[in-house]
N, C-alpha and C positions, 0 to 999 in steps of 0.2 A: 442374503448377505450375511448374517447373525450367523447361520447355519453353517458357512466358509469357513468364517473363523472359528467357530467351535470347531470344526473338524479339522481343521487346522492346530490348533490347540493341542486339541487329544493327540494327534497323532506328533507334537514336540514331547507334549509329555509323556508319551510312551516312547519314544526315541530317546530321551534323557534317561527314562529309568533302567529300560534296555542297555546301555551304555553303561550305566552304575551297574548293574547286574555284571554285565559281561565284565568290566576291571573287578569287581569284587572276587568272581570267578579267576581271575587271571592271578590275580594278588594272592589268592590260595593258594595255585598253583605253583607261584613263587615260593611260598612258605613251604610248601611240600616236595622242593628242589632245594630247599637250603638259601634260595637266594635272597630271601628276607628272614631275619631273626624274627621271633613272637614278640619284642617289643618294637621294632620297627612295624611290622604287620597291623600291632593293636593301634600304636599313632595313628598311619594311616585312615584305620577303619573310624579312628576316635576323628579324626578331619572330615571324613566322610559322613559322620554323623552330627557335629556339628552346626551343618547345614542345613540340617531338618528341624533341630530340636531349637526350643522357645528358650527363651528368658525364666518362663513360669514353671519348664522341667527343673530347674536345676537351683533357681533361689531361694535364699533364707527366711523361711517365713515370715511374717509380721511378729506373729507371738516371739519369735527366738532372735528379735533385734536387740543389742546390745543399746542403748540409747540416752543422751544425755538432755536433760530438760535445761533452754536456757534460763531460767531463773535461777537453777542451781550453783551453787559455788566451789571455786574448786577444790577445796577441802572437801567437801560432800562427795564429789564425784573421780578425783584422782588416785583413791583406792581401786574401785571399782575399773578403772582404766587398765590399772596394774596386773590386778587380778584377771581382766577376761581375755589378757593375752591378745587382742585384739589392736592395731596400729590404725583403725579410722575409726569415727561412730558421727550417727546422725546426730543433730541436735536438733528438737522439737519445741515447739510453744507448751500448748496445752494439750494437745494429745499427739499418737504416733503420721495421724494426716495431715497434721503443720509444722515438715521439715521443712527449718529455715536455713540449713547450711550442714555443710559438714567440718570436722574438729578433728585434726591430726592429731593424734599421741605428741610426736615429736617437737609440732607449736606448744606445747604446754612449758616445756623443759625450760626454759628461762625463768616461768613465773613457777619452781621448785619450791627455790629459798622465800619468795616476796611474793606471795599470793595477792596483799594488798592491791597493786598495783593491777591485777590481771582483771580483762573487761574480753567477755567471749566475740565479742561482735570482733574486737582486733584482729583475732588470728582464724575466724569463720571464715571455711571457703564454700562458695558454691556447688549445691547439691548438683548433681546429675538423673535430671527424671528420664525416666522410661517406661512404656509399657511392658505389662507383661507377652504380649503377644511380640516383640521382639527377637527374631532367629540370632543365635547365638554368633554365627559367624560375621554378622553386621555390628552387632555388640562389641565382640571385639575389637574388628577393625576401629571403632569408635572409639575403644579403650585407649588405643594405640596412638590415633590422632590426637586425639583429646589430652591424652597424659593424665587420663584419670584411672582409677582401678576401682571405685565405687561405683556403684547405678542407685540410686531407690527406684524400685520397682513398684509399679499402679495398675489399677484395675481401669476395666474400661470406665470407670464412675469418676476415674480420680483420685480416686483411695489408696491409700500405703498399702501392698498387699507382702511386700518384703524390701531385701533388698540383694544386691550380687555383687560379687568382685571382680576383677579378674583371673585369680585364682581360680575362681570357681569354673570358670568357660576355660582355664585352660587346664585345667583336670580332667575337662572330659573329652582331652586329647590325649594326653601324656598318662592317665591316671593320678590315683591320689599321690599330693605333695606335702610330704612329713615335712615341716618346720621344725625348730628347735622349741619352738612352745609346743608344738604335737608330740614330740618325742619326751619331754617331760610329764604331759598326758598319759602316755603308755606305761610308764614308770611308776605312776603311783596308782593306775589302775592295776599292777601285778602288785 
């Protein structure tokens, strides 16, 4: 019985990749009719890959989180916001493995003038966990429903191993997307 389905199996998932084979071939073919432009082409192949690739190809690692400790104040911390060009960051207890929320750039901007007043728990919104073993094209889709564009990313222990955007999953459809902070980047690296 066991034996059925294994062969059964093998022979969908050779059927499946045989299929991606064959459109992959066909889509060249296009390309080489003119009937797809090479950014049209690369989309496609970039959806196509999608599919395969994890959470843990493509996110930002632990060491390179931007991260806000909530004991912090926002004097302490509303330079560093400005500066990393960054529009979400995690906020953590005592280290990078106890995110307790995430902290929108934009919730800040009332407490500018009146810092007094500002307490992080008010304007924390709930993290988004995920493992890293996660396919990107489910990610997304969850991006999508969810109305989130953050994940923290975990190990299978549970551990912070990074985290992803949406950006990130849909770059590796479209290719890279210059922002107007990435384009000021380019500018003072000439």
């Amino acid at each position: 019985m066991l034996a059925k389905i294994k062969e059964k199996l093998v022979k969908k998932l050779s059927k499946d990749l045989l299929n991606k084979s064959y459109l992959i071939k066909q889509l060249k073919e296009y390309k080489s009719y003119k009937i797809l432009d090479n950014e049209l082409y690369s989309m496609i192949l970039g959806v196509l890959r999608v599919q395969e690739m994890r959470v843990r190809d493509i996110m930002i690692p632990r060491s390179e989180m931007v991260i806000i400790e909530k004991d912090s104040h926002i004097e302490n911390f509303l330079p560093m916001i400005i500066k990393s060009t960054h529009s979400r960051f995690p906020v953590i207890l005592d280290n990078k493995d106890e995110v307790i929320g995430i902290l929108l750039a934009k919730d800040i901007l009332p407490y500018a003038n009146n810092t007094d007043d500002f307490k992080i728990d008010d304007i924390l919104r709930p993290a988004v966990i995920i493992p890293e073993s996660k396919r990107l094209n489910v990610l997304l889709k969850e991006f999508k429903t969810g109305r989130n564009h953050l994940a923290i990313v975990v190990d299978e222990y549970g551990r912070v191993s990074g985290l992803v955007t949406i950006e990130d999953v849909l770059e590796q459809i479209v290719g890279d997307i210059t922002d107007e902070h990435d384009f000021k980047k380019i500018i003072l690296q000439l």
